[in-house]
C-alpha positions as CSV (number, residue, x, y, z in Angstrom):
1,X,-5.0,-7.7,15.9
2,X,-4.8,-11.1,17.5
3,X,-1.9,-13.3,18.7
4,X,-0.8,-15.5,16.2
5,X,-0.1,-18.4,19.2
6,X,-2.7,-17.5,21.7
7,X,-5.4,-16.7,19.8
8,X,-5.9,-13.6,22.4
9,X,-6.3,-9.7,21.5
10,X,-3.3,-8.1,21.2
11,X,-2.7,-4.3,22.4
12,X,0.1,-1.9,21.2
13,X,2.5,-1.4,23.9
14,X,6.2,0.9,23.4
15,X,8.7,-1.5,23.4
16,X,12.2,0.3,23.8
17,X,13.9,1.0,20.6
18,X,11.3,0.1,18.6
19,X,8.2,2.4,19.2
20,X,4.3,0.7,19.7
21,X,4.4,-3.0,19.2
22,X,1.8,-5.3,19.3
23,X,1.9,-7.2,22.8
24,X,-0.3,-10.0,23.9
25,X,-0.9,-10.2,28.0
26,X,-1.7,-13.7,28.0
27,X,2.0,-14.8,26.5
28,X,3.4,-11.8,27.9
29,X,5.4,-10.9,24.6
30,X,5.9,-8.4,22.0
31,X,4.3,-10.4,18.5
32,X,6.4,-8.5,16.2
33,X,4.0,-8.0,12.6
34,X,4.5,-10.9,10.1
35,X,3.2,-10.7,6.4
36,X,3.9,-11.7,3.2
37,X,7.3,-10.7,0.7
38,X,6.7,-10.2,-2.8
39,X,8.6,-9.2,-6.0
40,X,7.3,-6.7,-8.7
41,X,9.2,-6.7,-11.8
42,X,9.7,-3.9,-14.8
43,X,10.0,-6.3,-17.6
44,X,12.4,-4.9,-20.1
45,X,13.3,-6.0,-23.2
46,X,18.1,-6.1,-23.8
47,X,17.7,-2.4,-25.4
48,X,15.9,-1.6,-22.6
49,X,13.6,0.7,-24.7
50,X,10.3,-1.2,-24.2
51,X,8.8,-2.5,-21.3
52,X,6.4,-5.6,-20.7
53,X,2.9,-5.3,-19.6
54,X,0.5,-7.8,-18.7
55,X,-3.6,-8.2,-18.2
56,X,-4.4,-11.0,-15.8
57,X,-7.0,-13.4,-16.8
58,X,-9.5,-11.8,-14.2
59,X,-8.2,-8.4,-14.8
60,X,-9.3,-5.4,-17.6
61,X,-6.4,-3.4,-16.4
62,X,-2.5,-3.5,-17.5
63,X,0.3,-4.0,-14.7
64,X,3.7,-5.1,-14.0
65,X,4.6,-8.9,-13.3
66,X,5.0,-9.7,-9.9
67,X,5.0,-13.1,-7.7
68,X,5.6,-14.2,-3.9
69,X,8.1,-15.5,-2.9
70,X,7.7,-19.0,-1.5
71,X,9.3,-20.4,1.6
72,X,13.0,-20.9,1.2
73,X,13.4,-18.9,-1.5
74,X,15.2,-15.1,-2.0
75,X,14.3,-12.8,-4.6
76,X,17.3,-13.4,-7.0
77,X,16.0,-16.5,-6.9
78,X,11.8,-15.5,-7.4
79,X,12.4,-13.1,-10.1
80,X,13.5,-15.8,-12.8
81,X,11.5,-18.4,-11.5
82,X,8.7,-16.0,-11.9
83,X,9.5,-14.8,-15.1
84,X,10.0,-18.2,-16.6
85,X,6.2,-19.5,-15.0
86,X,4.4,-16.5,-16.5
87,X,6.3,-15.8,-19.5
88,X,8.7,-18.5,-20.5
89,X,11.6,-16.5,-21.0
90,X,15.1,-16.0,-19.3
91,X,16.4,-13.3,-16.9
92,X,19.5,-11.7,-18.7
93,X,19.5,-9.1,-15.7
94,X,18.4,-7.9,-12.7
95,X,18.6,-4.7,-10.4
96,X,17.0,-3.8,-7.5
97,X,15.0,-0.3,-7.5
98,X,12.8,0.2,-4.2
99,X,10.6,-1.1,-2.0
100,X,7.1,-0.4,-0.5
101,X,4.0,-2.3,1.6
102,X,0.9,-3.3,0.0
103,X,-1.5,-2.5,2.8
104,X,-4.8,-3.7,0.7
105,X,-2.7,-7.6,0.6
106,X,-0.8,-7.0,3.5
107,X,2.4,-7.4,1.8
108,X,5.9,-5.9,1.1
109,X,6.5,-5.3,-2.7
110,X,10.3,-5.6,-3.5
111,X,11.1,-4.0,-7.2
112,X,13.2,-4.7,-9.8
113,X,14.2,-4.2,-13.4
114,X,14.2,-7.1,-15.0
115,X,15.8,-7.8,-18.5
116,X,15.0,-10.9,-20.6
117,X,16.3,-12.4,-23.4
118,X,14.8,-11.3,-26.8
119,X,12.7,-14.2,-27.7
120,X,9.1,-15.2,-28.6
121,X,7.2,-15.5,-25.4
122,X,4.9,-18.7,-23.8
123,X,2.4,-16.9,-21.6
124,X,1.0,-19.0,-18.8
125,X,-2.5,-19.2,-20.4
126,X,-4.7,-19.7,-17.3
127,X,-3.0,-16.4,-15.9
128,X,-2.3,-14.1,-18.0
129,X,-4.3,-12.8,-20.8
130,X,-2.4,-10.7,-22.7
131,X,1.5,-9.5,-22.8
132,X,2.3,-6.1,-24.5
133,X,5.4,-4.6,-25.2
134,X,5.3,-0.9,-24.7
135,X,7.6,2.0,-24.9
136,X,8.0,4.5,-21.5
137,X,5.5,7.0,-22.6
138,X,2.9,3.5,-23.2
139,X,3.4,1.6,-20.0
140,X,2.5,5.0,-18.0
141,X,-0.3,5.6,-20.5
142,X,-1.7,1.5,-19.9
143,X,-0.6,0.8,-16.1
144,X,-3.6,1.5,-13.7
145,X,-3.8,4.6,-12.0
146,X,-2.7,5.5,-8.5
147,X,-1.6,2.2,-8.0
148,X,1.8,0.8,-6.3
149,X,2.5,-0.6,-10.0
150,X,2.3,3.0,-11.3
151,X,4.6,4.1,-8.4
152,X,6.9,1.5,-9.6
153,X,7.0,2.0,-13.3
154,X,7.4,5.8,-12.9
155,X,10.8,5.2,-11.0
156,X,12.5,2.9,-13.1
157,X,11.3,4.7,-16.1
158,X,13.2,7.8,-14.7
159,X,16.1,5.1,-14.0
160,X,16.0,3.5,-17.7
161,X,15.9,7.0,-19.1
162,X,19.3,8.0,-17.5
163,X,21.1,5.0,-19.4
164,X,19.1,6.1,-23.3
């Protein structure tokens, strides 16, 4: 861990309040962690019966849709950009499930149902390889084990199931 100003090796100190923070002795400050802010989306279809899966390009395994959101920007605002980019189709909906860090990408995942209109879709070619429509039972079957997209899709498939 090194100070993002300085350069210099940082060590964990207890800061009141807060618990062990990284400090750097050269600025003489607590560098509080920064990292990146992401959304990951449950792609549902109005009914909300089937959910939306995808296969990157570079990728044999099915997840959820997810994107970063870019300077500026809030995650109302990421999710239909997103969804539009990927998929070229309209948010009708959004809610907000849960959240959780992505350690391996150093990054917090925000999640969300996401509910788009019921039209043909215009996958963004050069990233995504293949878009499948799935019922709950199929989208646990296809999403990659042990991942934080499984973790994801299990919740708000307990969450769609209250509303069936």
């Amino acid at each position: 861990m090194y100070c993002r100003e300085c350069g210099q090796k940082m060590t964990l100190r207890f800061c009141e309040n807060e618990g062990l923070v990284p400090y750097c002795g050269t600025c003489e400050a607590y560098k509080f962690p920064l990292f990146s802010v992401a959304v990951s989306m449950v792609v549902t279809n109005r009914a909300q019966d089937k959910i939306l899966l995808a296969k990157h390009v570079e990728d044999e395994d099915f997840i959820l849709f997810a994107g970063y959101i870019k300077k500026g920007e809030n995650a109302e605002k990421a999710i239909p950009r997103e969804i539009k980019e990927e998929l070229g189709l309209d948010v009708v909906k959004v809610k907000y499930m849960s959240s959780r860090y992505y350690d391996k990408k150093d990054v917090l995942m925000l999640n969300f149902i996401v509910v788009v209109e019921d039209k043909p879709m215009k996958l963004k070619e050069d990233e995504i390889a293949e878009a499948r429509w799935c019922n709950a039972n199929e989208a646990i079957e296809l999403i990659r084990k042990g991942t934080t997209a499984e973790y994801f899709l299990t919740n708000a498939v307990r969450e769609l199931k209250k509303k069936i």
